[in-house]
C-alpha positions in Angstrom: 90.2 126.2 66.7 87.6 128.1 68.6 88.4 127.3 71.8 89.0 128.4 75.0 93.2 127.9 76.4 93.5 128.1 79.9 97.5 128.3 81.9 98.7 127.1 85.4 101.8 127.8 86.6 103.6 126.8 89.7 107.0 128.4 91.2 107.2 131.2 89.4 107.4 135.0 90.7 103.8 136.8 89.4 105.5 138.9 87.2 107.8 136.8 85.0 104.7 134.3 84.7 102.3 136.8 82.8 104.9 137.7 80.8 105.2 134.1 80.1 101.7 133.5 79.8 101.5 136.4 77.4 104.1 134.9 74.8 102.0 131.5 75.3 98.9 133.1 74.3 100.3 134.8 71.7 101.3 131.6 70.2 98.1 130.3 70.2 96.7 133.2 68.5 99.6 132.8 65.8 98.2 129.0 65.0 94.8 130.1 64.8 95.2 132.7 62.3 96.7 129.5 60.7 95.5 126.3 61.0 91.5 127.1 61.9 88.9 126.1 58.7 86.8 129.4 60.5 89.1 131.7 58.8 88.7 132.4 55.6 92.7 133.6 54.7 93.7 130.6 57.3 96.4 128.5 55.1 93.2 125.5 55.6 90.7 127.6 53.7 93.5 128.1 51.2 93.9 124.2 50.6 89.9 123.8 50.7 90.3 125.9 47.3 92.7 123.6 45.5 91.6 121.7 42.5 92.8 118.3 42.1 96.6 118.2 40.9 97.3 121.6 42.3 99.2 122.5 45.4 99.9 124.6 47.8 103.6 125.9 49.8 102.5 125.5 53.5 104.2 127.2 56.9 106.2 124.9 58.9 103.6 124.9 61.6 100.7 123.6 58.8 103.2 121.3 57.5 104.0 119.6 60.8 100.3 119.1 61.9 99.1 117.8 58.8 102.2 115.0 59.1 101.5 114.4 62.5 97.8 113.9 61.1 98.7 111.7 58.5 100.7 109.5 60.6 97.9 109.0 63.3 95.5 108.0 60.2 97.8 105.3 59.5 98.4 104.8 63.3 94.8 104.3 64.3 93.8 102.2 60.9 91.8 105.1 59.6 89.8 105.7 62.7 90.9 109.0 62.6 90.9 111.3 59.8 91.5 115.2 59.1 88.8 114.3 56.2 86.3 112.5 58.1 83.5 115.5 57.8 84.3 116.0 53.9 82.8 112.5 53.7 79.1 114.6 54.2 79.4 116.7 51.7 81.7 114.1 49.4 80.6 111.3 47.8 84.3 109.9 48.3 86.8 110.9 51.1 89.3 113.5 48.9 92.8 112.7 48.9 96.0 114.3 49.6 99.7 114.1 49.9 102.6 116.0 51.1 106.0 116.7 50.2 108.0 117.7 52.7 110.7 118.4 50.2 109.1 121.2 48.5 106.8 121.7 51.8 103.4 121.6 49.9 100.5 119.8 50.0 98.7 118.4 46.6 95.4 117.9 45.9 95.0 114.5 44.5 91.3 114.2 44.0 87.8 115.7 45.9 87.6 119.2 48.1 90.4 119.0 50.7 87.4 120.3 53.5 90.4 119.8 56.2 88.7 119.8 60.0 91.5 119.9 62.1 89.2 120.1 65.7 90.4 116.6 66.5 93.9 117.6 66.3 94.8 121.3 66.5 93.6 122.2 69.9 96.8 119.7 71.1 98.9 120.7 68.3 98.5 124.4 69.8 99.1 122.8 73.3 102.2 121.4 71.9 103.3 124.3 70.9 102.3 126.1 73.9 104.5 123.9 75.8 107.5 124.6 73.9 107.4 128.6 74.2 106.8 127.8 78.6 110.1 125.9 77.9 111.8 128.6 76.4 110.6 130.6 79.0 112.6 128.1 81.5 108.4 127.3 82.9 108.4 123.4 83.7 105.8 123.2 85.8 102.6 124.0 84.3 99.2 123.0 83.1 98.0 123.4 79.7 93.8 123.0 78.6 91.8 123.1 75.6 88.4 124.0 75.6 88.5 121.2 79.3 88.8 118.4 76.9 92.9 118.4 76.1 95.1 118.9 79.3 99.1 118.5 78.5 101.1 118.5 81.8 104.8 119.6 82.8 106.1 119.4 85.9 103.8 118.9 88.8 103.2 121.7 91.7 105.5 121.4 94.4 104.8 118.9 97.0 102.2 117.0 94.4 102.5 113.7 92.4 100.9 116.0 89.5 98.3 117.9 88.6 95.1 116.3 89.7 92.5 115.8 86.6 89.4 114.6 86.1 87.5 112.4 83.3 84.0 112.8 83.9 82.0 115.7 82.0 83.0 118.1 85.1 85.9 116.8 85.2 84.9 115.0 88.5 85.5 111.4 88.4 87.6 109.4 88.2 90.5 111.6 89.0 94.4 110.8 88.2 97.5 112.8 88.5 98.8 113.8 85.5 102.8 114.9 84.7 104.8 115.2 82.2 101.8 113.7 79.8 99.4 114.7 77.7 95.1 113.8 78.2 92.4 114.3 75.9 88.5 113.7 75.9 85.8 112.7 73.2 82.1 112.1 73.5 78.8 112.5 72.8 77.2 114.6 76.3 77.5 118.3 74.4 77.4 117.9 70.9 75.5 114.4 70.7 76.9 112.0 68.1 79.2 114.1 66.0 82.5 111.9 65.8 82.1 110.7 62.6 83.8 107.4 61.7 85.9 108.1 58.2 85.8 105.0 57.2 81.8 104.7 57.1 81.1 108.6 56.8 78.6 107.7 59.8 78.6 108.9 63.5 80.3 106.7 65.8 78.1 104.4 68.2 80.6 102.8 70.0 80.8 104.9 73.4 79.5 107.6 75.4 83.0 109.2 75.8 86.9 107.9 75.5 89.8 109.7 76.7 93.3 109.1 76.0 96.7 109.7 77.1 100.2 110.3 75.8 103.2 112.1 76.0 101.9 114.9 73.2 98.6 116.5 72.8 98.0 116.6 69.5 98.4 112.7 69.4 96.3 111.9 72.6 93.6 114.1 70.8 93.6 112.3 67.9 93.6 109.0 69.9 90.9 110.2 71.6 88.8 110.6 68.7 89.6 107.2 67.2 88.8 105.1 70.2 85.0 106.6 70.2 85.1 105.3 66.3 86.7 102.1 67.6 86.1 98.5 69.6 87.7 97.2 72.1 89.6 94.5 69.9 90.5 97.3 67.3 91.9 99.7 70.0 94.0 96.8 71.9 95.8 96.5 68.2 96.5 100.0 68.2 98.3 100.2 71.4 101.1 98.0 71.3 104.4 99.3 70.5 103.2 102.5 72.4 103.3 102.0 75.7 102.9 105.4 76.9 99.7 105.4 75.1 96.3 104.9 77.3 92.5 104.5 76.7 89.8 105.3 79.2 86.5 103.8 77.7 83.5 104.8 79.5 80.0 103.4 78.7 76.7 102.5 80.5 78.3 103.8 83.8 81.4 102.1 83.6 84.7 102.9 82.7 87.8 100.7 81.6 91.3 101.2 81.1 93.0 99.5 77.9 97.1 100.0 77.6 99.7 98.0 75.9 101.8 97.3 79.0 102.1 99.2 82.2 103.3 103.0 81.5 106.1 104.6 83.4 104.2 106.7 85.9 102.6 109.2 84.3 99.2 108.6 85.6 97.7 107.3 89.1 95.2 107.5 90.8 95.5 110.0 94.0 
């Protein structure tokens, strides 16, 4: 994932809270020796070699990012795909299915060039999160490289854990608990979101965020709504009313959400 992962924890003794910070690290070193394209003996440089109509067995953790994947393609209309940067190299987007039965994935036609950077830096947050709960760690703050932040608890005496949206995470500023915010845009690496639908970059926005109660879904979020207009996003939302779009563009940002969500966010 080649990315930096950053830990806060509040109320708990020094001690205890390394050690805890040690098994979360650990995890995320687990995942990327998994899930990163970078390495070549990674279980996604092993699908990159299948020929179409083999497949491969996959880890639980592989298996369960690649469904999450495949259910935000078909959540965000395609805006978001874990095949959008095959389409430079591709004539045609390759395709793929799983089977959860047997736990594989099949080649079904093209290279399988898997780029999970939209979506594993929150998967591993996810993850992340669960081994602080087994560690009985609530409140904490999980980031990603300063553009995916997934929130527990809030520090004593705090609505949340103030976070905030602008490239220095300046402003605007929100209190975020118990949820999940993630960033996309173009101020670092220019314009290289790639819309899979088109194969081209997307020219919609300077930079979208998005929240929700996971990671790895507000970062895929986050990626679709750079790829996606307004009208296009406002179908997206409903029946997700946890989920949250920040759009900023020529100095200005908006907020776009399905109806009113349950407190996870304000402004300080």
């Amino acid at each position: 994932m080649a990315t930096l992962f950053q830990l806060r924890l509040a109320n708990e003794e020094a001690t205890y809270a390394a050690q805890a910070a040690r098994a979360v690290f650990d995890e995320a070193d687990r995942l990327e020796q998994t899930l990163s394209r970078f390495r070549e003996n990674s279980e996604i440089s092993a699908i990159a070699r299948l020929q179409p109509g083999e497949f491969l067995r996959l880890s639980e953790p592989t298996l369960a990012c690649l469904t999450l994947a495949r259910e935000m393609e078909l959540a965000t209309h395609g805006a978001f795909s874990v095949t959008a940067a095959a389409r430079q190299t591709q004539p045609e987007p390759p395709r793929w299915s799983l089977d959860p039965v047997r736990r594989a994935i099949q080649c079904e036609a093209g290279r399988l060039e898997l780029d999970l950077g939209a979506i594993g830096k929150g998967f591993a947050l996810d993850r992340m999160a669960e081994e602080l709960a087994e560690w009985e760690c609530p409140a904490f703050l999980l980031i990603a490289g300063g553009s995916s932040l997934l929130a527990g608890d809030p520090p004593p005496d705090h609505p949340g854990w103030s976070v905030g949206l602008g490239d220095d995470h300046s402003e605007p500023r929100h209190w975020l608990k118990q949820a999940s915010l993630s960033g996309s845009g173009i101020a670092v690496k220019g314009r290289h979101i790639l819309d899979p639908r088109t194969g081209q970059p997307a020219q919609r926005r300077t930079r979208a965020w998005a929240m929700a109660p996971a990671a790895a879904v507000s970062d895929a979020l986050s990626t679709a709504f750079m790829v996606l207009t307004e009208p296009e996003i406002v179908q997206v939302l409903p029946g997700h009313p946890d989920w949250r779009a920040f759009l900023h563009d020529a100095g200005n940002w908006r907020i776009l959400e399905a109806i009113a969500a349950p407190g996870n966010a304000s402004s300080p």
